[in-house]
C-alpha positions in Angstrom: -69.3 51.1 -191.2 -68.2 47.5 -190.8 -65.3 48.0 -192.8 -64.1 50.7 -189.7 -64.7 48.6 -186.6 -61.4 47.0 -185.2 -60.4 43.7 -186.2 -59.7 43.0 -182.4 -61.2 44.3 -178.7 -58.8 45.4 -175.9 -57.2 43.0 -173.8 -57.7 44.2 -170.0 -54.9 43.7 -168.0 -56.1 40.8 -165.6 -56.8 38.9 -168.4 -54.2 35.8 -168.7 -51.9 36.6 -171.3 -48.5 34.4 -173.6 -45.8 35.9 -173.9 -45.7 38.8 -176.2 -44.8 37.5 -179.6 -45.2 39.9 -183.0 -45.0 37.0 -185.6 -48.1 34.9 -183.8 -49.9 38.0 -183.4 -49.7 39.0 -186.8 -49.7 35.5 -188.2 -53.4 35.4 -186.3 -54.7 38.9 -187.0 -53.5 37.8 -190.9 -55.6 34.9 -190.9 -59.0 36.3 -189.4 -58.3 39.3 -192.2 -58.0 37.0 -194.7 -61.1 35.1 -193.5 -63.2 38.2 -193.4 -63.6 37.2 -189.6 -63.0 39.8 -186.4 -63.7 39.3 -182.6 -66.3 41.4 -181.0 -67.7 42.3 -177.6 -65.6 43.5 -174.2 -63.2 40.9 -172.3 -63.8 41.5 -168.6 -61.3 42.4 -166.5 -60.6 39.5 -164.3 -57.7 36.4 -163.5 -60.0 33.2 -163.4 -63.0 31.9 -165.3 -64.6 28.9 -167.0 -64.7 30.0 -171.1 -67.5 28.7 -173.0 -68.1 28.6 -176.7 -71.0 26.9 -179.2 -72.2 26.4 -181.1 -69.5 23.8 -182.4 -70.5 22.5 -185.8 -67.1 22.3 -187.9 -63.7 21.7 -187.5 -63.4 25.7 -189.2 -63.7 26.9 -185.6 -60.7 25.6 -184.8 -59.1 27.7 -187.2 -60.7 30.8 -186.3 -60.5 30.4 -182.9 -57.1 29.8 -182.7 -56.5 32.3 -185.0 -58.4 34.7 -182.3 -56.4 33.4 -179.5 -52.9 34.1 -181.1 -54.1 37.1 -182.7 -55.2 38.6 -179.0 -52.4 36.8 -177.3 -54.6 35.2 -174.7 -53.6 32.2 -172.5 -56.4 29.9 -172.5 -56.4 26.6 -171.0 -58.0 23.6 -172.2 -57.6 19.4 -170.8 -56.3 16.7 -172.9 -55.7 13.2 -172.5 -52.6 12.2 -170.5 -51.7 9.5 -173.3 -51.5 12.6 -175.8 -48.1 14.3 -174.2 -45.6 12.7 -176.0 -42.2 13.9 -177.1 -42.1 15.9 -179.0 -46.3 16.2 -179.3 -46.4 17.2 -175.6 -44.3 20.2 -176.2 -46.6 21.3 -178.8 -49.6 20.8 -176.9 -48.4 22.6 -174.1 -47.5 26.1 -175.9 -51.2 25.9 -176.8 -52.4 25.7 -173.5 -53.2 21.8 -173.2 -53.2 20.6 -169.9 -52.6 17.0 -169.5 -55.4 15.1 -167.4 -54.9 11.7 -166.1 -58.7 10.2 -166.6 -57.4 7.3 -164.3 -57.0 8.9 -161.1 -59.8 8.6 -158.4 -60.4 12.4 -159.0 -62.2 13.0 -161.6 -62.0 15.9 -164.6 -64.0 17.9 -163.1 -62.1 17.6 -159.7 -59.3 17.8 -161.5 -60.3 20.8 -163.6 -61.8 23.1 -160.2 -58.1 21.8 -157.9 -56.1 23.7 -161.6 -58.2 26.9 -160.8 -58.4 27.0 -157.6 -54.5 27.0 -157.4 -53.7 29.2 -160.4 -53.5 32.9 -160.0 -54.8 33.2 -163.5 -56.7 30.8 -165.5 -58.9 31.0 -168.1 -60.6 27.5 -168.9 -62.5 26.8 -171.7 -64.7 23.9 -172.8 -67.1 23.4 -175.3 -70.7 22.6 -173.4 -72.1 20.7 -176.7 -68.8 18.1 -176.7 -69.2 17.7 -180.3 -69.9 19.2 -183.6 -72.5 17.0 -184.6 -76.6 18.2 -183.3 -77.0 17.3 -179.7 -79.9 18.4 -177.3 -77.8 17.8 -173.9 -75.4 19.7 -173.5 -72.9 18.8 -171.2 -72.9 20.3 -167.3 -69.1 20.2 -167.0 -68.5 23.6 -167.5 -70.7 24.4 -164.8 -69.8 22.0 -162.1 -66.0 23.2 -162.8 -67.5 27.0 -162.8 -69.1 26.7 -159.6 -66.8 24.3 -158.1 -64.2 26.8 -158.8 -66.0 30.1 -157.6 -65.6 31.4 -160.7 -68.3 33.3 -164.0 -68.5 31.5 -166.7 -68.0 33.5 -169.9 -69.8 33.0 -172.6 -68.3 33.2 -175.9 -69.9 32.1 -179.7 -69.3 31.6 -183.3 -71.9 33.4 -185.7 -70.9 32.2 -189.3 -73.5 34.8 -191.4 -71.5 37.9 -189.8 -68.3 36.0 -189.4 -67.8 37.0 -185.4 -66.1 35.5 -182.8 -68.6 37.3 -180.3 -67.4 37.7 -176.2 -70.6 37.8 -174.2 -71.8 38.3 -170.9 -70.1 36.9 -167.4 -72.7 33.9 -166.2 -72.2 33.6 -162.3 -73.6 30.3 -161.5 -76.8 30.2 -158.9 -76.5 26.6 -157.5 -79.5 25.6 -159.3 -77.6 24.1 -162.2 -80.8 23.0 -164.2 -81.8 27.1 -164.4 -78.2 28.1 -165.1 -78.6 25.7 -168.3 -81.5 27.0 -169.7 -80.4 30.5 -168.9 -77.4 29.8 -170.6 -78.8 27.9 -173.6 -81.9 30.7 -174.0 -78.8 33.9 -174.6 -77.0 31.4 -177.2 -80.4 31.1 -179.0 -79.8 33.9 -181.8 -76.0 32.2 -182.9 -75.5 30.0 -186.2 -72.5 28.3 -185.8 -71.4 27.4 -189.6 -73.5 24.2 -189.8 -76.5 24.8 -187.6 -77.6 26.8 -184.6 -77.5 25.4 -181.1 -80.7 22.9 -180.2 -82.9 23.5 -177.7 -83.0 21.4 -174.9 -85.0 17.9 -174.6 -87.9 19.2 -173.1 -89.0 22.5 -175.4 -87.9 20.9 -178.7 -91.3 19.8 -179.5 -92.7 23.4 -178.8 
């Protein structure tokens, strides 16, 4: 029965954690309740990856995504603009795992991104591959330059609005032959509505 299954999976012990804090967690384990929303799958049990999720059609995710993340108390990394860390804003920002990136330095993000792994004993860095919410076909290759950059899986992770899961899929470990990984990628998140629409298909098999 539905109704039995936990709201919640295990969080395995390599996986980067907050500190432990009983208001967030139930503050985000309220709101997915109230939602009718619960996470689903197995986290694996490791320090560094690159966190995908899509598909990205409203700003709803947000809230149920965060509401995951606090819930599970999880430590998940995203970049932000340098401008953006402001007092007090910055302080904010940072609690929720923003990392500032300075756009203007000859490295680039994705430099920037694989050098914040590479010297972090645990990081989990997420990104959303579609870079919008709005319908796109080309999905950006970010995540996987930064994965294999980085020497690290790529997990990927979705929103599937008619069951109301935040599902945790499979580890992806990148091949080198980015143009495969993609379409590898893209074919498993095939089946997942995101609250607006599905994810596309890429450019060259949308007019099959």
């Amino acid at each position: 029965m539905a109704g039995h299954e936990p709201l919640l999976p295990a969080t395995p012990a390599n996986m980067p954690q907050v500190r432990p804090n009983r208001f967030t967690r139930w503050l985000g384990r309220t709101v997915l309740c109230l939602g009718g929303w619960r996470v689903v799958g197995t986290f694996p049990d490791i320090p560094k990856l690159v966190l995908i999720v899509a598909p990205h059609s409203s700003n709803w995710d947000g809230v149920w995504g965060m509401a995951a993340k606090i819930a599970l108390g999880v430590e998940i990394r995203v970049l932000g603009k340098a401008q953006l860390f402001w007092w007090p804003l910055s302080a904010l920002l940072r609690r929720l795992g923003v990392i500032p990136v300075d756009r203007s330095r000859p490295q680039g993000v994705v430099e920037q991104a694989v050098e914040l792994i590479r010297n972090s004993p645990r990081m989990w860095f997420a990104l959303a591959p579609e870079g919008t919410r709005s319908p796109v076909r080309e999905w950006k290759a970010g995540f996987w330059k930064i994965a294999e950059g980085a020497g690290v899986p790529v997990l990927m992770t979705y929103f599937h609005y008619p069951e109301k899961v935040i599902g945790i899929g499979p580890l992806f470990h990148t091949t080198g032959d980015m143009q495969a990984d993609m379409e590898a990628i893209r074919a498993w998140y095939r089946p997942w509505m995101g609250k607006n629409r599905g994810t596309l298909p890429p450019p060259e098999t949308a007019a099959g």
